[in-house]
FIDREN-784328 format. One line per field, with one value per residue (C-alpha): x, z, y; residue in three letters. Coordinates in Angstrom, 1 decimal, m for minus. Example, Ala and Ser with C-alpha at 12.3 -4.5 7.8 and 13.67 -1.06 7.14 Angstrom:
<recs>
px <- (12.3, 13.7);
pz <- (7.8, 7.1);
py <- (m4.5, m1.1);
res <- (ALA, SER);
</recs>
This chain:
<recs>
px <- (4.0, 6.0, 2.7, 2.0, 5.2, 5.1, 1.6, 3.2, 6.4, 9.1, 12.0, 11.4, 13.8, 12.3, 13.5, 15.1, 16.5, 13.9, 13.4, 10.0, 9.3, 11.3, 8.2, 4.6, 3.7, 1.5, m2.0, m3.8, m6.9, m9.6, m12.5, m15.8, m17.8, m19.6, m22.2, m23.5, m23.7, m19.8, m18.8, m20.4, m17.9, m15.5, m16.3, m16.6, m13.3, m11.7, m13.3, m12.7, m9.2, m8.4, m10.1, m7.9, m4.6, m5.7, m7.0, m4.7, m1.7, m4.5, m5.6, m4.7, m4.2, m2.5, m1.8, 0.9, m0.3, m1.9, m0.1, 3.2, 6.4, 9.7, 12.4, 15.0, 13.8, 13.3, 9.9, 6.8, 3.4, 0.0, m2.3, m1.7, 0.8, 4.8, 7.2, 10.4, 13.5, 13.5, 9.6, 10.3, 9.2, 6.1, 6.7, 7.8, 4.9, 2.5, 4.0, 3.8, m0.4, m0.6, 0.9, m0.7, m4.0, m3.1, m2.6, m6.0, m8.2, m6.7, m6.8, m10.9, m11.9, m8.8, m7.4, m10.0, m7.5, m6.1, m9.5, m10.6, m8.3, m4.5, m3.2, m2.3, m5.8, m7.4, m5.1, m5.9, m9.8, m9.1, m7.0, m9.6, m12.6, m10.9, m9.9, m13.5, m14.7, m12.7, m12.4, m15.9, m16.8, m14.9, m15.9, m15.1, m11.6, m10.9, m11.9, m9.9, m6.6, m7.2, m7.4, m4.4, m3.3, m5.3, m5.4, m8.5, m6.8, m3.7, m6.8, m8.3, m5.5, m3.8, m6.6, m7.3, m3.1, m2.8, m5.6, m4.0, m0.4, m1.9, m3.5, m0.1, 1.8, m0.9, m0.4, 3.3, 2.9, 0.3, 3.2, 5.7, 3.3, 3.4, 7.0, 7.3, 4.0, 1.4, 1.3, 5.1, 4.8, 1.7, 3.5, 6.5, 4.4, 4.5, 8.1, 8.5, 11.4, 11.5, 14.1, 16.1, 14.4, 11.1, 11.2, 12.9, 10.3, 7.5, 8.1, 9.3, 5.9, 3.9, 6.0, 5.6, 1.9, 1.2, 3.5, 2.2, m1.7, m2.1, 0.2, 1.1, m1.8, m2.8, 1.1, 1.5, m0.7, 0.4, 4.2, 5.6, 3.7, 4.8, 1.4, m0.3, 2.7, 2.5, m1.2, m1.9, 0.2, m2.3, m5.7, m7.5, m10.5, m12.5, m11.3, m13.8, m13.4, m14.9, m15.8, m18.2, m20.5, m19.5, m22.3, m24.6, m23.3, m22.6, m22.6, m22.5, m24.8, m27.0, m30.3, m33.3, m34.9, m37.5, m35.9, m35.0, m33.0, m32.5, m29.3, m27.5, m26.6, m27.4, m24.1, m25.2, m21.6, m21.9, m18.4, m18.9, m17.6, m14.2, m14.9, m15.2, m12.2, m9.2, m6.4, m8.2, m8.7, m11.6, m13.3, m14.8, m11.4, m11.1, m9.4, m5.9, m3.2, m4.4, m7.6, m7.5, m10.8, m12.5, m15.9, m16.4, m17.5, m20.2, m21.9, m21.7, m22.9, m25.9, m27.5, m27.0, m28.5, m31.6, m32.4, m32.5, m34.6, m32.6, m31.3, m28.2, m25.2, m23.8, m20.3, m20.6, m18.3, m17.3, m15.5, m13.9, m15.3, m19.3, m19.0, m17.9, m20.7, m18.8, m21.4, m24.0, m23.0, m25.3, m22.6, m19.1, m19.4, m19.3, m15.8, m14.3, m13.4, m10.5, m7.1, m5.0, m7.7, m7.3, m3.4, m3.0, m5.7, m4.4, m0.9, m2.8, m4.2, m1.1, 1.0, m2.2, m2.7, 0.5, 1.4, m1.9, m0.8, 2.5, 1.4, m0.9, 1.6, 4.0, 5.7, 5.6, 9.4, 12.2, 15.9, 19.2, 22.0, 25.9, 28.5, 31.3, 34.4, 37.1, 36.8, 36.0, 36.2, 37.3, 38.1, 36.0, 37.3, 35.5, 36.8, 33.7, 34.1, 32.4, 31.0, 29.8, 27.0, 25.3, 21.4, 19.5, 15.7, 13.4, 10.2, 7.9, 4.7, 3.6, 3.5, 6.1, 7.2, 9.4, 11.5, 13.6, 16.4, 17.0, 19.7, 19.8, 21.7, 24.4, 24.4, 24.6, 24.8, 23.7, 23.2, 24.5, 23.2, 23.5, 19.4, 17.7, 14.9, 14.6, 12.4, 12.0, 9.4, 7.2, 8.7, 12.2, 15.0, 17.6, 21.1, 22.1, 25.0, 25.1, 27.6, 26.6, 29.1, 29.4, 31.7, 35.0, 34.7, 30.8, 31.9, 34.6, 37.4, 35.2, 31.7, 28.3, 24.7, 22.8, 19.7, 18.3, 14.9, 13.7, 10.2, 8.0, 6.2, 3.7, 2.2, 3.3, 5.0, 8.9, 11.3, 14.2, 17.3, 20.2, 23.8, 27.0, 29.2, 33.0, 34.8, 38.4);
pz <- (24.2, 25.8, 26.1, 22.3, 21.6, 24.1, 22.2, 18.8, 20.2, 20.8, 23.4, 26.0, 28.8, 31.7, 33.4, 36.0, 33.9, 33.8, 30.4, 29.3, 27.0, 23.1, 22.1, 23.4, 25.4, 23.5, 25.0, 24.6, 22.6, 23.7, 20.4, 20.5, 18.6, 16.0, 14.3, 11.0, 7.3, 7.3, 10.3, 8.7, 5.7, 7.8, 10.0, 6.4, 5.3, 8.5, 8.2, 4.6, 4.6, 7.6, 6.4, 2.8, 5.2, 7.5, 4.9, 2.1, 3.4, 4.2, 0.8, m0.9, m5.2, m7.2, m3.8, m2.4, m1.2, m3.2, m2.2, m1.1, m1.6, m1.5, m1.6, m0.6, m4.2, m5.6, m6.7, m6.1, m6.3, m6.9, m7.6, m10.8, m11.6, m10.6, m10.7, m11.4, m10.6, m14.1, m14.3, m11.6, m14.2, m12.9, m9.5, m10.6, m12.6, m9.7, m7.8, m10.4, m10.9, m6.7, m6.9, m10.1, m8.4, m4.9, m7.1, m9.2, m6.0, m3.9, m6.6, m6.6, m3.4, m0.8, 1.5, 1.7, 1.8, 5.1, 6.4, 5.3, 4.0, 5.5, 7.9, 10.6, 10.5, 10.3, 13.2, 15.4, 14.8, 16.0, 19.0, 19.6, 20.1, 21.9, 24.4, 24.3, 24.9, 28.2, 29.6, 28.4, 26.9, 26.1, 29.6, 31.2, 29.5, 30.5, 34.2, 34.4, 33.2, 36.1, 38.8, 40.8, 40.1, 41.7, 41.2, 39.4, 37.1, 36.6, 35.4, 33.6, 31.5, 31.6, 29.7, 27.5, 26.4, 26.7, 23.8, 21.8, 22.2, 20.7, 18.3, 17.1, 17.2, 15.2, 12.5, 12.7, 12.6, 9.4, 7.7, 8.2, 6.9, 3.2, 3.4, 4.9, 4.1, 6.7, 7.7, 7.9, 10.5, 12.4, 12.9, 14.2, 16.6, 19.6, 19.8, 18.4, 16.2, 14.0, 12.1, 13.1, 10.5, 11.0, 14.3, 13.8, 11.7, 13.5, 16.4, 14.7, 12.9, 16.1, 18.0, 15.8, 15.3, 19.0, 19.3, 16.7, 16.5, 20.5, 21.4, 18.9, 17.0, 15.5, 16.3, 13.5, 11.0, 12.4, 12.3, 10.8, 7.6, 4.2, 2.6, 4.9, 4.1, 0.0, m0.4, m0.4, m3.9, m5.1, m3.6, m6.0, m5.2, m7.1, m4.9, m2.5, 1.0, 4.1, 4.7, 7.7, 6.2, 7.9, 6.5, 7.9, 10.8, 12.3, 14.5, 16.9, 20.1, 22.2, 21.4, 22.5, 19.8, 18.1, 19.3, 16.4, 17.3, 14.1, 15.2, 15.4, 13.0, 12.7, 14.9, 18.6, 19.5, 21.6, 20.4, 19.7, 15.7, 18.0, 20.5, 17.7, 15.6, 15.7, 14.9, 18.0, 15.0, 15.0, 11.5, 12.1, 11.4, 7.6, 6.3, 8.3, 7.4, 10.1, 8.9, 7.6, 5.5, 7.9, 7.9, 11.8, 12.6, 9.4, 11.1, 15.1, 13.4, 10.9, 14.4, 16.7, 13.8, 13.4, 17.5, 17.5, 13.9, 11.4, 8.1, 7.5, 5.8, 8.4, 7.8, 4.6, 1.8, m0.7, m2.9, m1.6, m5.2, m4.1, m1.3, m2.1, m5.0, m8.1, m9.0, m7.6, m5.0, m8.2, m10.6, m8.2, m10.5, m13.9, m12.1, m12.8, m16.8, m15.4, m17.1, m14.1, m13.1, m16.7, m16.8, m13.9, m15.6, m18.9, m17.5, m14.8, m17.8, m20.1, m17.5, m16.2, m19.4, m20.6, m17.8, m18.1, m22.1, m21.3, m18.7, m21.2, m23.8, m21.3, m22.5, m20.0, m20.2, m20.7, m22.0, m21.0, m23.4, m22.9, m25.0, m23.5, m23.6, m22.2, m26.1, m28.3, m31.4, m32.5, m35.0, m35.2, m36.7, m39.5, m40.4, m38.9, m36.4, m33.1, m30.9, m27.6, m25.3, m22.2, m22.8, m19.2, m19.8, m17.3, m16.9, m14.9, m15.4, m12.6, m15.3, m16.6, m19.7, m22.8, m25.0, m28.3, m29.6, m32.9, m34.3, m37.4, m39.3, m41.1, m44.4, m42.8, m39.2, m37.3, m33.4, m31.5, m28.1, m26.2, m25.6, m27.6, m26.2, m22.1, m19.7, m17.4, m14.0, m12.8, m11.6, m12.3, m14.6, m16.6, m18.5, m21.2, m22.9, m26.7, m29.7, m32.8, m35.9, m39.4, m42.4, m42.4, m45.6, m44.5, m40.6, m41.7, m39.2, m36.8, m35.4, m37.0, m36.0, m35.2, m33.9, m31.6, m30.9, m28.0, m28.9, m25.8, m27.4, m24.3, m25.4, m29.1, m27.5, m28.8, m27.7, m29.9, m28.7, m30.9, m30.5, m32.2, m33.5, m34.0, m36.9, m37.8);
py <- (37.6, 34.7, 33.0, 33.2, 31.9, 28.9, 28.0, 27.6, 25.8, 28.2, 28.3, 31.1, 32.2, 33.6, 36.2, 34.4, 32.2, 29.1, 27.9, 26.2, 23.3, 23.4, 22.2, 21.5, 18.4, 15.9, 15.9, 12.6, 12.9, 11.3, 10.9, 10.1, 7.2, 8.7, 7.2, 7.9, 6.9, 7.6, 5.9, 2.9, 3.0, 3.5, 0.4, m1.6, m0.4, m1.4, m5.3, m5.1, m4.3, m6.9, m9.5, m9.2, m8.7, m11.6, m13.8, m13.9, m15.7, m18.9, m19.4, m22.0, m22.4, m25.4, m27.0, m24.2, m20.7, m18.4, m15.2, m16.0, m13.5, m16.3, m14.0, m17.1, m18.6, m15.3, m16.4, m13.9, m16.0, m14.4, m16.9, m18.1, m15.7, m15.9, m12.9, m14.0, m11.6, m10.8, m9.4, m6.6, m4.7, m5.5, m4.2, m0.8, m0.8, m1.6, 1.1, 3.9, 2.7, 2.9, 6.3, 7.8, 6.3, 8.1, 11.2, 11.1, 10.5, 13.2, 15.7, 14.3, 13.9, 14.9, 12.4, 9.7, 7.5, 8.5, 8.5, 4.6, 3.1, 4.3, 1.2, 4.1, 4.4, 1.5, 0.0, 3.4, 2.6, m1.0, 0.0, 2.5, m0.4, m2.2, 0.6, 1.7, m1.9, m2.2, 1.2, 2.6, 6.0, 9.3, 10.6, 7.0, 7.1, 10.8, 10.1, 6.5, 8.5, 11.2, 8.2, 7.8, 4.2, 1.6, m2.5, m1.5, 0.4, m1.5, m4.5, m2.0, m0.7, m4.1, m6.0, m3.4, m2.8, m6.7, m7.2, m4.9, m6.4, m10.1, m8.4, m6.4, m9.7, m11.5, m8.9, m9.3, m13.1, m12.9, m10.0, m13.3, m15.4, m13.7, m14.5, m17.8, m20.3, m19.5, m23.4, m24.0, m20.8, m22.6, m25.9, m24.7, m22.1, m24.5, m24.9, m21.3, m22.6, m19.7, m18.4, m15.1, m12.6, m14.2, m13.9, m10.0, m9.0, m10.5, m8.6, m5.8, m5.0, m6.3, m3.4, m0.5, m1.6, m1.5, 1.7, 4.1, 2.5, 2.2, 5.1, 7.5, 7.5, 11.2, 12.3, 9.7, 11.7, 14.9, 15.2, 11.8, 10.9, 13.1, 12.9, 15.3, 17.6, 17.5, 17.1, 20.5, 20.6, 18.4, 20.2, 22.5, 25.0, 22.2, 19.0, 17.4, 18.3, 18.3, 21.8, 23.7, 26.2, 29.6, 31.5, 29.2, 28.5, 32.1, 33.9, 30.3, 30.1, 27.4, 26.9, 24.5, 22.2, 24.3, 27.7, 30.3, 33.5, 35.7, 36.6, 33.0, 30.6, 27.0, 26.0, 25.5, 25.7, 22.1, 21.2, 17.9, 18.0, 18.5, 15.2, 13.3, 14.3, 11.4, 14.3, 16.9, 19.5, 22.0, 22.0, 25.0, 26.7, 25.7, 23.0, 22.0, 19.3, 17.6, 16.7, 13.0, 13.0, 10.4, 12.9, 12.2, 15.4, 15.6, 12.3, 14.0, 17.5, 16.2, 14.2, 17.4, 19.2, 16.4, 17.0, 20.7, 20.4, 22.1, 20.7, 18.4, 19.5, 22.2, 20.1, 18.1, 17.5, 20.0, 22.1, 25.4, 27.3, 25.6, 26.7, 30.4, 30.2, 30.0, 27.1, 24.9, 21.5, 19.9, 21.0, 19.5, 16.1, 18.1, 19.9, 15.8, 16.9, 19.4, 18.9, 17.6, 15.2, 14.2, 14.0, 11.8, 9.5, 9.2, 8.1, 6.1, 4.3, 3.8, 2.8, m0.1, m1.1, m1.6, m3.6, m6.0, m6.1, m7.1, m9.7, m11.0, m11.2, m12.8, m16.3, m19.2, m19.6, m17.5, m18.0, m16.9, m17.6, m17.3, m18.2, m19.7, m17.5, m19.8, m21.3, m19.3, m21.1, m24.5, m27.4, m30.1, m33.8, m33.4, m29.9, m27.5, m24.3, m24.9, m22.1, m23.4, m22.0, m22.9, m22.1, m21.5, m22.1, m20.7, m22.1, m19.6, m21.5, m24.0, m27.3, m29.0, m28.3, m29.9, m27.8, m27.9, m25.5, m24.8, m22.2, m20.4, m17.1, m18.8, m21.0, m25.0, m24.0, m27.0, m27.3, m30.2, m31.1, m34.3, m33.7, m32.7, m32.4, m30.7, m31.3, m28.4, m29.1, m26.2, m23.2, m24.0, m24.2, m26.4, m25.0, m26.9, m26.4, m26.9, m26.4, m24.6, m25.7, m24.1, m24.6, m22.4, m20.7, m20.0, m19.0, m16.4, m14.4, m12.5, m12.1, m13.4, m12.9, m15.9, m16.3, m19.4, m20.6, m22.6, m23.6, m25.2, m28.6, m28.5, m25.4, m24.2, m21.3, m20.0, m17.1, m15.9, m14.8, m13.4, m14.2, m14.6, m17.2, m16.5, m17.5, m18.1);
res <- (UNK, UNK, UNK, UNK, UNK, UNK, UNK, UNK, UNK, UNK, UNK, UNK, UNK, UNK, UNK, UNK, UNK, UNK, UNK, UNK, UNK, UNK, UNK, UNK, UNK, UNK, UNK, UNK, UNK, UNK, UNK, UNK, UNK, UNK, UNK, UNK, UNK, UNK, UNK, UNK, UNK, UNK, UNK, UNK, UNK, UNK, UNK, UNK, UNK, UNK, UNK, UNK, UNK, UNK, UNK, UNK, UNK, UNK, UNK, UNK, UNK, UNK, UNK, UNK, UNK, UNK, UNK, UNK, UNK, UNK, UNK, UNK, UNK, UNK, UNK, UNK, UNK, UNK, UNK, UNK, UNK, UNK, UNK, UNK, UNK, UNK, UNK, UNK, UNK, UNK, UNK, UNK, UNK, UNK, UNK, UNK, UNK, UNK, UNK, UNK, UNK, UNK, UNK, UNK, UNK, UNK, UNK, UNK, UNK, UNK, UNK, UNK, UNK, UNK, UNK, UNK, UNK, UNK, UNK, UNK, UNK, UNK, UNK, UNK, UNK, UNK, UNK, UNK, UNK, UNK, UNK, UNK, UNK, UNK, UNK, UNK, UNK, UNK, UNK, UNK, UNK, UNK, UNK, UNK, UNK, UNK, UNK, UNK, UNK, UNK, UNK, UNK, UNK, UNK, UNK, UNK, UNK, UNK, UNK, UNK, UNK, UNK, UNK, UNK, UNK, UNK, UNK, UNK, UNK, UNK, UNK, UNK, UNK, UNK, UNK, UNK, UNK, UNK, UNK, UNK, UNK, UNK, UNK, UNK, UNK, UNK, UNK, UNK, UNK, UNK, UNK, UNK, UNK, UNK, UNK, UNK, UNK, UNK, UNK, UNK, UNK, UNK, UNK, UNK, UNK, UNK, UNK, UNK, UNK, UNK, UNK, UNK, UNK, UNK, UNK, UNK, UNK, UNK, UNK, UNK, UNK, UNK, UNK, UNK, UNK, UNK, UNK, UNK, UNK, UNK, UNK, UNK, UNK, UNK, UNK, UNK, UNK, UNK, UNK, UNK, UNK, UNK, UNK, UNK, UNK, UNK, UNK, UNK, UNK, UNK, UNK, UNK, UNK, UNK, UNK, UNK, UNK, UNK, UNK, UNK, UNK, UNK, UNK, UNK, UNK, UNK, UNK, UNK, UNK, UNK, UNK, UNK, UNK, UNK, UNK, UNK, UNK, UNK, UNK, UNK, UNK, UNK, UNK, UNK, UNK, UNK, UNK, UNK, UNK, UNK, UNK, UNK, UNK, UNK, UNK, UNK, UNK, UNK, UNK, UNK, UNK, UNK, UNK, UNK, UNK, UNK, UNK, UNK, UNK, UNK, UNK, UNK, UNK, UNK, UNK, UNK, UNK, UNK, UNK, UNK, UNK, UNK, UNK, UNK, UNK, UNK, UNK, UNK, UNK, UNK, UNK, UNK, UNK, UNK, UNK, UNK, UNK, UNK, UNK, UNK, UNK, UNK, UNK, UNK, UNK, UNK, UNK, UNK, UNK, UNK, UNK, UNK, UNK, UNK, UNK, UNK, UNK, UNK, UNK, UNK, UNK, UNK, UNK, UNK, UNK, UNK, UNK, UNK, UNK, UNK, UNK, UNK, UNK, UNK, UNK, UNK, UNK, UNK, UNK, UNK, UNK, UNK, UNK, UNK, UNK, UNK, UNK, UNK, UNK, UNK, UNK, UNK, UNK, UNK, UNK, UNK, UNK, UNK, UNK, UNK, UNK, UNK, UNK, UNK, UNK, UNK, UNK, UNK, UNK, UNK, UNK, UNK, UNK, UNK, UNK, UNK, UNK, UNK, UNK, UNK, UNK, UNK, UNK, UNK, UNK, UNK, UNK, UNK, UNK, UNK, UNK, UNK, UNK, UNK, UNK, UNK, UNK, UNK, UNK, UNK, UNK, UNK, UNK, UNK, UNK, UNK, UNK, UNK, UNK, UNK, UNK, UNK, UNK, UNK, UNK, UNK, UNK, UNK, UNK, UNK, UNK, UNK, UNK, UNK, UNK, UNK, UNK, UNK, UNK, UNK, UNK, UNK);
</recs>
């Protein structure tokens, strides 16, 4: 019994009163290259995903960077577009699409995501050919760990751990370079004469990078991330998973190519759909939470399952209700139309499309208006109340822009402004402080509604904004 219990993690006490392990040492997993139709998606995925990470910050549009988050101007470029603080909306919105998306394609096809497309992953892959370029093989790996240390280890494992230190401090470099612009970073890379939070957060990304892709690894996917932990509230007996075909596969038991035995399924038992998983995980146990969708072991089984002769598809993706026989695999694309596969898309779509019309819809500048409240109201020489505000116009496109204000709501209200007309550059913004001015017997004791109107002569655009003029 004790030996049960130390397997799942439990505290023993021995009898003379030695204690074992809280919880189970970590084993280092050591997985196979696999090769395959899925392994090559994978392999894109990776590039793919890098080259978008690792390229972006160098691109270049209207002569400043393309994708470049200033939070010290509070100004978010993306190519042509610029987030102001005002247009988070935007952000939240983003966020909900990323997580409604998230939500539709598990519910579909389980956690691809984790499998392609998760930076745990990706990183692990890439810390994983680099450690396979250097030390060699599974087997090579396995036996250089059991050495004793040697100066031929130490150059070993030093070259290998040393590549994948400059390449976690390139990603935390290229993470700064979103924040600061990529070529201010470059020039000031010989003297290193970086500020304190880029220099923080460069090394802080480089070092959990190296820790949790080069280190960690499945422990990561295992016990620290949440979606392995509330997927299975979004898994359905008609979600695609990858699934081993028990009644095909047993009872298991070694074969030679050609070699039939009517009392043995197609499964030779060779183990290798376990060599090859990242997370250590035997498929052949039904699906676990530990299984990151990356289909390793349906590429290792279908070749083991070309060279002794038998058909593909031993491992494979699935449905758990296909492969009980509730329906044909030709019939898992049909299983799309089911209501929560429809819910998550339907809000998936209002919330994109609303956010795409409102960006469409967007005006090039926006307007901020305060009335000045140190003063409310006063006499003018010629006998008129005044009101004055201070108008801040925003201009969130990238070309300069000229602008006229204009005020109405009141019989004879007339707007006084020592310009009237503002110039406001790119990207920036002017307040201007103006005085409406009305006739007493119009302008009565307390507050009126009035509306003003900035109109943009560069490109026939205008915002209204309400406000309120004080009478006496």
């Amino acid at each position: 019994m004790s030996d049960k219990l130390k397997d799942i993690g439990v505290k023993v006490e021995k009898p003379q009163g030695e204690t074992v392990s809280l919880y189970a040492a970590q084993k280092k997993i050591y997985p196979r290259s696999a090769k395959g139709v899925f392994a090559n998606w994978r392999i894109l995925f990776v590039i793919a995903t890098q080259l978008v990470y690792f390229g972006l910050p160098w691109l270049q549009w209207n002569g400043r960077q393309a994708v470049l988050f200033d939070l010290v101007n509070r100004k978010f470029y993306l190519f042509g577009l610029t987030i102001m603080p005002q247009d988070f909306v935007y952000l939240a919105a983003l966020l909900m699409c990323s997580a409604f998306g998230l939500f539709t394609w598990t519910t579909i096809a389980g956690r691809l995501w984790c499998g392609y497309s998760c930076p745990q992953t990706v990183y692990t892959e890439i810390m994983l050919w680099i450690e396979e370029k250097i030390e060699g093989d599974r087997n090579k790996r396995i036996k250089l760990d059991k050495e004793p240390w040697s100066l031929r280890k130490l150059r070993i494992k030093g070259t290998s751990h040393g590549i994948m230190i400059l390449f976690s401090l390139w990603t935390g470099f290229t993470l700064v370079g979103y924040f600061t612009p990529m070529h201010d970073l470059l020039q000031a890379m010989p003297t290193f004469n970086y500020g304190t939070w880029e220099t923080f957060w460069m090394f802080f990304y480089a070092g959990f990078t190296y820790l949790l892709a080069a280190h960690m690894r499945e422990q990561v996917c295992m016990y620290m991330c949440p979606y392995a932990r509330f997927q299975s509230a979004m898994f359905d007996e008609d979600t695609l998973i990858i699934s081993y075909d028990e009644k095909r596969g047993e009872p298991r038991g070694a074969r030679k190519k050609g070699q039939e035995q009517a009392n043995l399924g197609d499964c030779i038992n060779c183990g290798i759909c376990v060599q090859v998983c990242p997370t250590g995980i035997d498929i052949r146990n039904g699906l676990q939470y530990e299984c990151i969708g990356c289909a390793a072991c349906i590429d290792a089984c279908d070749e083991v399952m070309v060279k002794i002769g038998s058909p593909k598809g031993l491992i494979r993706y699935t449905t758990e209700a296909a492969l009980e026989g509730k329906y044909p695999e030709s019939a898992i694309a049909s299983r799309l139309k089911r209501p929560r596969v429809i819910m998550y898309m339907l809000v998936l779509s209002v919330i994109f499309i609303a956010a795409i019309a409102s960006l469409t819809m967007r005006k090039p500048f926006k307007v901020d208006i305060i009335r000045d409240r140190a003063s409310l109201v006063r006499e003018t020489n010629d006998g008129l109340l005044e009101n004055t505000y201070s108008i801040r116009i925003m201009n969130v496109s990238e070309q300069v822009q000229t602008f006229r204000i204009k005020v109405e709501g009141l019989e004879g209200i007339k707007l006084v402004s020592e310009r009237p007309e503002i110039r406001v550059e790119g990207m920036s913004n002017e307040l201007v402080s103006v005085r409406a001015q009305v006739a007493p017997e119009i302008a009565t004791k307390g507050s009126h509604e009035i509306h003003f109107t900035v109109e943009s002569l560069t490109n026939q655009a205008s915002v209204e904004e309400k406000s309120s003029f004080i009478g006496e």
